[in-house]
C-alpha positions in Angstrom: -18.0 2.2 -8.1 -16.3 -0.4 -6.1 -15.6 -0.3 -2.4 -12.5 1.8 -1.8 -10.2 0.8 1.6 -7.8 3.0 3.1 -4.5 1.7 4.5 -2.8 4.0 6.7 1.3 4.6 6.0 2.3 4.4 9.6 5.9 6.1 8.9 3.9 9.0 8.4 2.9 9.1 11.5 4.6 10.5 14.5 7.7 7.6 14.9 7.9 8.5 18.7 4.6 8.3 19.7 3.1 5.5 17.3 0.1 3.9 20.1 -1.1 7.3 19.8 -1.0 7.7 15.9 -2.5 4.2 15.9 -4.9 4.9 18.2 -6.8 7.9 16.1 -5.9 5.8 13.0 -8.2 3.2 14.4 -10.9 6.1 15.8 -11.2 8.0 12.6 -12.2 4.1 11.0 -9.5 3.6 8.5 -9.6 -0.1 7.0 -5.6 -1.1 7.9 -2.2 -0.4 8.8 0.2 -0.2 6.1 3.3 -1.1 6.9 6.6 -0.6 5.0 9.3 -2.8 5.2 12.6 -1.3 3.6 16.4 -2.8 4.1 18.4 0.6 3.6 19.3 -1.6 0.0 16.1 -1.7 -1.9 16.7 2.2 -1.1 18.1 4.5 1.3 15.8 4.4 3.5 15.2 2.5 6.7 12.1 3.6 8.7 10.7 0.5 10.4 12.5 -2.1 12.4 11.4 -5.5 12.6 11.4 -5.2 16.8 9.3 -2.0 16.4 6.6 -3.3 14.1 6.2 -6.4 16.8 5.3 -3.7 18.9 2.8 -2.5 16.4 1.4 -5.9 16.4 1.1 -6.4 19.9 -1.0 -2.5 20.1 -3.4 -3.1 17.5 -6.4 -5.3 15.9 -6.0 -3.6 12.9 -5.2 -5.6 10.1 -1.4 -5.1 9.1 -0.4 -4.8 5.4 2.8 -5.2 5.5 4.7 -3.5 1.9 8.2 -5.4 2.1 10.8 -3.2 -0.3 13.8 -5.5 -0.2 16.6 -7.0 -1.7 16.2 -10.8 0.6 12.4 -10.9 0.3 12.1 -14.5 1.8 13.4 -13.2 4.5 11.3 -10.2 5.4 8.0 -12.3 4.0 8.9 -14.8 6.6 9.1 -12.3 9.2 5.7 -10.3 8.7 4.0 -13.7 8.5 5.7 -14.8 11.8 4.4 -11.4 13.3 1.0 -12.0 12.2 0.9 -9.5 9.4 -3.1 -10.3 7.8 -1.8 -9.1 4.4 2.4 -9.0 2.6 3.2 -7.4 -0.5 6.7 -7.6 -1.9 8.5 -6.4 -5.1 8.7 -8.4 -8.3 12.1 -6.5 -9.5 14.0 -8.1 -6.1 12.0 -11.6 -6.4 13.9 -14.6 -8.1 11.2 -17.1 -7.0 7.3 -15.2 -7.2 5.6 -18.3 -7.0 7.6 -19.8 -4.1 6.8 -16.6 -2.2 3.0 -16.7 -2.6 2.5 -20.1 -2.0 4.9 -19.1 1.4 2.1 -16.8 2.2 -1.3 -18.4 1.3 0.2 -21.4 3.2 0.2 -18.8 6.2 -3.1 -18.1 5.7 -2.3 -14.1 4.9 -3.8 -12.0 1.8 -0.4 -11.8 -1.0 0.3 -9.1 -3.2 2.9 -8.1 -5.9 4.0 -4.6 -6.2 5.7 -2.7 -8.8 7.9 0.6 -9.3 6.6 2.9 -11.3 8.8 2.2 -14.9 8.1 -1.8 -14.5 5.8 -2.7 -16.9 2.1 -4.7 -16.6 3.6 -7.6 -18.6 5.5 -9.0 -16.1 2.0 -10.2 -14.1 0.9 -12.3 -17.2 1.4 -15.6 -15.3 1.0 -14.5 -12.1 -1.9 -12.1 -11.9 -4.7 -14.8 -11.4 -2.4 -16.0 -8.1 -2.6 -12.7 -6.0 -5.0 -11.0 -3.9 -3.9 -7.5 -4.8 -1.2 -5.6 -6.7 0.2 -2.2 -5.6 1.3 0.0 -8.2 4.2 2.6 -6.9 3.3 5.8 -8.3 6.5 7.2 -7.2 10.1 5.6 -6.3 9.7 3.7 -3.0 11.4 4.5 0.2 11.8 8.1 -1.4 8.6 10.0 0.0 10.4 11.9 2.5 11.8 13.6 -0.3 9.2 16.9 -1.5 10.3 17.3 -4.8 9.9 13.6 -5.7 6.5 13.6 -7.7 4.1 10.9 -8.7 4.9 10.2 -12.4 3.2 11.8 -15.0 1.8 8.6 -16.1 0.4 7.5 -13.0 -3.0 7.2 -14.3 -2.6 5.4 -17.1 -0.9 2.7 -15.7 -3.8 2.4 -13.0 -6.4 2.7 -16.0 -4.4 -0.7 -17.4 -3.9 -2.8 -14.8 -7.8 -2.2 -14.1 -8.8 -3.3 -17.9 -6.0 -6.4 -17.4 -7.9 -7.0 -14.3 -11.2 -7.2 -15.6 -10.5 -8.7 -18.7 -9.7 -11.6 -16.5 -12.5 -11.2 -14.2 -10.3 -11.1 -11.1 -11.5 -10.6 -8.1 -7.9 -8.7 -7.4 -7.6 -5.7 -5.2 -5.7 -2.4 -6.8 -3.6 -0.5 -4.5 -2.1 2.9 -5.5 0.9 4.2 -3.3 3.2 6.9 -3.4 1.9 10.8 -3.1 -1.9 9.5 -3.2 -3.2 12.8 -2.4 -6.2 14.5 -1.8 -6.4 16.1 -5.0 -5.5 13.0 -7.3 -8.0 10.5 -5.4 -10.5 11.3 -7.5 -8.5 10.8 -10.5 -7.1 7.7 -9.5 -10.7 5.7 -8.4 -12.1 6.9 -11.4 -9.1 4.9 -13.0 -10.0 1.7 -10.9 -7.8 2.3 -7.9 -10.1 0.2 -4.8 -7.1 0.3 -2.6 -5.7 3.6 -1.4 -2.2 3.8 1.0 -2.7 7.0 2.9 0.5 9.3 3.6 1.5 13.0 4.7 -0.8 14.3 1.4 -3.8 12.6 2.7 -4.3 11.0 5.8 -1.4 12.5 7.5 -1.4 16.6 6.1 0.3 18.7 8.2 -1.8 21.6 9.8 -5.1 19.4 10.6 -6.3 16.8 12.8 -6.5 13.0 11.4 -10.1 13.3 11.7 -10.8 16.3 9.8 -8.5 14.7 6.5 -10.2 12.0 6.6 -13.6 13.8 6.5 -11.6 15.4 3.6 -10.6 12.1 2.3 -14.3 10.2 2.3 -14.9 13.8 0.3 -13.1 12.9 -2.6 -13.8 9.2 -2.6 -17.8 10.2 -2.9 -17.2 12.8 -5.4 -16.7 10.5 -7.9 -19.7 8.2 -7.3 -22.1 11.4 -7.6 -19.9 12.3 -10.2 -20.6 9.1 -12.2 
């Protein structure tokens, strides 16, 4: 099995204390911050400022994985870079120029990713796939997770299976991140698929009821049961 990394969704932390939230992120060992980047366009939502994710910068050494969900994607690339952000994701469906975009952040010197809502299909990374570090497959609608009834689609897993198979077919050293109601009970299912990148939210990392420290005991639980499992 490969290595699995765990990015931690900081809006699902507690937004008035975040040093805190980071601060048992980074004592429990998770691997990064994930940071999402939305425009109140992309989707209604709105839960990070620029000014407050300086401040994230500026309180951590934790690498920062910034998921930009916008409609003026140069933009917000340019910004995350500028703040130092390690790794930046942004969406094909809102991207006119992909290439121009990656080659904006390897020239930075940051990790570059794709990411795709959930109905967007594989094809689109024919061209592009051999160019990024990672993809990140949305496994619900982004900037919706606040919302309980929205559920990860029913066909999740399958389109993890296939991007893993495209992915290896090519011999790609390309990292696969899952995000959107990863939780505790579908890890399993979705390493066995060839997830190696997991973002972390309120049904994993961040459940309600118990310390960030005992979920991710719970959490390095379900990551090992599939390797004695296998």
């Amino acid at each position: 099995m490969a290595a699995i990394t765990y990015s931690a969704s900081i809006m699902c932390g507690d937004l008035a204390n975040l040093e805190p939230t980071i601060d048992e992120i980074e004592r429990v060992g998770v691997d990064a911050l994930h940071v999402d980047i939305l425009d109140g366009k992309f989707s209604p939502s709105m839960p990070l400022g620029l000014e407050t994710v300086r401040r994230v910068r500026d309180v951590t050494a934790l690498p920062m994985d910034a998921h930009i969900m916008t409609v003026d994607n140069e933009f917000y690339v340019s910004e995350m870079l500028d703040l130092g952000a390690e790794s930046v994701t942004f969406h094909l469906e809102t991207t006119l120029h992909v290439d121009r975009l990656i080659n904006l952040a390897k020239k930075a010197g940051a990790r570059v990713g794709v990411a795709l809502n959930p109905a967007t299909s594989l094809s689109v990374l024919e061209f592009i796939l051999p160019q990024v570090d990672s993809v990140c497959l949305m496994l619900i609608n982004p900037g919706y997770a606040t919302d309980a009834s929205e559920k990860q689609v029913p066909y999740a897993i399958e389109k993890v299976r296939r991007l893993r198979a495209l992915i290896d077919s090519q011999a790609l050293n390309v990292d696969l991140q899952v995000d959107g109601r990863v939780s505790l009970d579908v890890i399993p299912d979705l390493v066995r698929a060839g997830a190696t990148n997991l973002v972390l939210g309120s049904t994993s990392l961040f459940v309600p009821g118990r310390s960030l420290e005992a979920n991710k005991a719970l959490l390095d639980e379900a990551v090992a049961s599939v390797g004695s499992a296998s």
